[in-house]
C-alpha positions as CSV (number, residue, x, y, z in Angstrom):
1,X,6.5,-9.6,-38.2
2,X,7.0,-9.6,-34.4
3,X,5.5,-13.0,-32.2
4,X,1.7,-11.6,-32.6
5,X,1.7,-11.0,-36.3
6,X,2.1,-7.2,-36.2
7,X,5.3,-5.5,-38.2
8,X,7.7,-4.2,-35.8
9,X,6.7,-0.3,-37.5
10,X,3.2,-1.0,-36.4
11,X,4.4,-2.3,-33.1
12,X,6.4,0.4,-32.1
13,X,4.0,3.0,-33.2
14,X,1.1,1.3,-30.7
15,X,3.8,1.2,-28.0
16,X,4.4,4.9,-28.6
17,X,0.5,5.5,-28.2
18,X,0.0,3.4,-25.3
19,X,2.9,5.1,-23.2
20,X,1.3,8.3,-24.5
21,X,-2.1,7.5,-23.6
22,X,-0.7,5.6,-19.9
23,X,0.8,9.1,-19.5
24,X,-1.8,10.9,-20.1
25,X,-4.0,9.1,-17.8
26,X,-2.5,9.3,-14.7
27,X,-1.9,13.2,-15.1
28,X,-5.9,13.2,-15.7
29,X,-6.3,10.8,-12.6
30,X,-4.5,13.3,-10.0
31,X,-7.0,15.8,-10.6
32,X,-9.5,13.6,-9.9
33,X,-8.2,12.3,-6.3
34,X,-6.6,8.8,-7.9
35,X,-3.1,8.2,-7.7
36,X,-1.1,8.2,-10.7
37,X,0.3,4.8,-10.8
38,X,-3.5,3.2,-9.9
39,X,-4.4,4.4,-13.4
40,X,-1.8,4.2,-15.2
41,X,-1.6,0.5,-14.5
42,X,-5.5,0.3,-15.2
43,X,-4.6,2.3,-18.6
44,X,-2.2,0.6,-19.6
45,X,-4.0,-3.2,-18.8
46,X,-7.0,-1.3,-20.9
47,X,-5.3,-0.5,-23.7
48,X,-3.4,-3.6,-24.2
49,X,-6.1,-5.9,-23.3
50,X,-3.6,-8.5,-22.2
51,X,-2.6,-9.9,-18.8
52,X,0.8,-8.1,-16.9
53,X,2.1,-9.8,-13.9
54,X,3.6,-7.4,-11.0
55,X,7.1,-7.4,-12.5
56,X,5.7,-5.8,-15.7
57,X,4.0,-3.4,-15.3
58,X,6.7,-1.9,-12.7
59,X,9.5,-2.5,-15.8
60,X,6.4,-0.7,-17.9
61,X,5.1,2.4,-15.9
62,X,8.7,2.5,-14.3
63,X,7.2,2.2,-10.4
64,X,8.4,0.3,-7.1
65,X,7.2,-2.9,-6.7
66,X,5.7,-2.1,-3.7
67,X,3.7,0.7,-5.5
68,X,2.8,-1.5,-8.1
69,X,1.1,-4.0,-5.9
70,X,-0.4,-1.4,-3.9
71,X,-2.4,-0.2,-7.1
72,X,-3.2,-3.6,-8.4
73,X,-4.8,-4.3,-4.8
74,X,-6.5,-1.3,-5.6
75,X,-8.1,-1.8,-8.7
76,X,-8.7,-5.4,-7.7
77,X,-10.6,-4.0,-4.7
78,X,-12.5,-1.3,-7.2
79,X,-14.1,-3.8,-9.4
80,X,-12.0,-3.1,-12.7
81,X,-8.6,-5.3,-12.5
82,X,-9.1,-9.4,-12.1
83,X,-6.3,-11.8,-10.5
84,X,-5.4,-14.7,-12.3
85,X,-3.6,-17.5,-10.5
86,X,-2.0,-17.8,-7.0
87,X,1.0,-17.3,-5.3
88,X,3.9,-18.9,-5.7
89,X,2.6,-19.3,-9.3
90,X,2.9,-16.5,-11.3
91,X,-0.1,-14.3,-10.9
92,X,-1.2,-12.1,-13.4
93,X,-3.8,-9.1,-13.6
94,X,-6.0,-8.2,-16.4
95,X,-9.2,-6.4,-17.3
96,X,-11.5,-7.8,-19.5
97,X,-13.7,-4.4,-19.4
98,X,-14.3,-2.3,-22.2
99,X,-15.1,1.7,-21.6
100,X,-18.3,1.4,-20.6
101,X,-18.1,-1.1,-17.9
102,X,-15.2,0.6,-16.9
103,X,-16.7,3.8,-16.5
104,X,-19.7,2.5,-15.1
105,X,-17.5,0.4,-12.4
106,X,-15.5,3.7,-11.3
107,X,-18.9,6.0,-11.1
108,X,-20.6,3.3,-9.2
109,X,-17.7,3.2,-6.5
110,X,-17.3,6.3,-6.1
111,X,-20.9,7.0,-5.6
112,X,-20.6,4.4,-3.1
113,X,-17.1,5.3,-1.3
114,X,-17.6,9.2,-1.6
115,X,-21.2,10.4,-2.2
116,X,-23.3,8.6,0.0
117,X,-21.4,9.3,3.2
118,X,-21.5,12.4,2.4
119,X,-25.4,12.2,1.9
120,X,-25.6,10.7,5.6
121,X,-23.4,13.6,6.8
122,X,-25.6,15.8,5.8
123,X,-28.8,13.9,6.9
124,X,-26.6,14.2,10.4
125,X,-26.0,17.4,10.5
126,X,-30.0,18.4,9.9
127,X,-31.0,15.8,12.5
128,X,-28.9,18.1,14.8
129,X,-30.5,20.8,14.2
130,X,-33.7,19.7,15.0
131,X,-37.3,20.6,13.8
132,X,-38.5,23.1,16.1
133,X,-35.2,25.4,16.1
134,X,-36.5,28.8,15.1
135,X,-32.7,30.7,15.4
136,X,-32.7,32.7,12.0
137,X,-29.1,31.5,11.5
138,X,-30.4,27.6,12.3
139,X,-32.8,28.3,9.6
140,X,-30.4,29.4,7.1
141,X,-27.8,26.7,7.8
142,X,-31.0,24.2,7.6
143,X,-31.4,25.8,4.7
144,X,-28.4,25.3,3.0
145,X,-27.8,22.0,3.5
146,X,-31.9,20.9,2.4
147,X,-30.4,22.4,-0.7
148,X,-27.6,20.5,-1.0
149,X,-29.7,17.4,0.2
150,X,-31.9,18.3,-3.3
151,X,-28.8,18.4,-5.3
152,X,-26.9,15.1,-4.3
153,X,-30.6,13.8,-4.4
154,X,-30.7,15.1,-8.2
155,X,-27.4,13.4,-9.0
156,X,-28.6,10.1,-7.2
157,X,-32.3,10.2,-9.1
158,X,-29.5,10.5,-12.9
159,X,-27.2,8.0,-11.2
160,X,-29.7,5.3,-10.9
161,X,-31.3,6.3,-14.2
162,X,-27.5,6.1,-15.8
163,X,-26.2,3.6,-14.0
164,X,-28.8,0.8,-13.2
165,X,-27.1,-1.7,-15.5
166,X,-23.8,-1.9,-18.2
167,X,-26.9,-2.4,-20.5
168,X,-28.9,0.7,-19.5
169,X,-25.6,2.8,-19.5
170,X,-24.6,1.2,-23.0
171,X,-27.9,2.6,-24.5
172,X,-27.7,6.4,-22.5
173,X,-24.0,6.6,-24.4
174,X,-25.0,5.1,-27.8
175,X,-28.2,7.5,-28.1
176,X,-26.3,10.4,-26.5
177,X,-26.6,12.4,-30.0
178,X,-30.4,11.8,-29.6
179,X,-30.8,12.8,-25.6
180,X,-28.5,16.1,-25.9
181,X,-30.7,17.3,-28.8
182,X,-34.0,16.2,-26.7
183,X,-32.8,18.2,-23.8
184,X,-32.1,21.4,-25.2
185,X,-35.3,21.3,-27.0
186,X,-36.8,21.2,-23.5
187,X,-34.7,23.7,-22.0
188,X,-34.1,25.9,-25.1
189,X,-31.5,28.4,-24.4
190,X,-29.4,26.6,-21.7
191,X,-26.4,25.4,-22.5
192,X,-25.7,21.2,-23.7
């Protein structure tokens, strides 16, 4: 048995899956705009529910320090990594948030850092355009963005039904079963 009561078997089998699994998470992050070592710090802090100081985590995930600290300022500033203690003590990060928070954290910034300026672009754009601009191609460009006004306006109406609380969210993923089978018995035919 190893200092936290596991056998060394068990412990280097969960070492094996969370190297995977930090891997695996910051190939997934790249294709989502997030830099590699900003998630796999936050997967491996998930994972291992524990605190890591800086010096950790870059013997861990194998980064720079400066790249290390650069992604815990990150997450710290996202919501999803905590500090714990100050300089020239040793500071440590953590998360104490399971998957749902988590998730619910990450849409919520984004929302905030990427979809709604891109609402007020668009809302800009119209306003130049003016109301009285009959110019066929005016109309169509008007066009086109009032229907992509409808669509971000679609995903903000599911957004604050999703994501108005942890709680809220927590429900929408336990009854998930029950809300996929409600919708395609009121769309029958599409797709779930």
């Amino acid at each position: 048995m190893d200092d936290h009561g596991t056998n060394p078997e068990a412990s280097q089998n969960i070492r094996a899956v969370e190297d995977s699994f930090v891997r695996e998470w910051g190939v997934m992050s790249s294709r989502w705009g997030i830099a590699p070592t900003v998630a796999r710090i936050h997967a491996l802090m998930f994972l291992a529910g524990q605190p890591f100081t800086p010096e950790e985590l870059m013997e861990r995930i194998r980064a720079p320090k400066d790249e290390v600290l650069q992604s815990l300022s990150v997450l710290v500033d996202w919501g999803v990594v905590k500090k714990k203690g100050e300089e020239p003590e040793p500071v440590a990060y953590f998360t104490d948030m399971d998957a749902i928070q988590t998730i619910a954290q990450v849409v919520r910034q984004r929302k905030h850092r990427e979809l709604d300026p891109t609402v007020s672009a668009i809302e800009g754009c119209l306003g130049q355009l003016g109301e009285a601009d009959a110019d066929p191609k005016a109309q169509a460009v008007k066009r086109r963005l009032t229907e992509l006004l409808d669509v971000f306006d679609f995903l903000d109406m599911a957004y604050q039904f999703a994501f108005a609380s942890d709680s809220t969210f927590r429900k929408l993923v336990t009854k998930r079963r029950e809300i996929r089978a409600m919708l395609q018995s009121a769309m029958p035919g599409e797709g779930a």
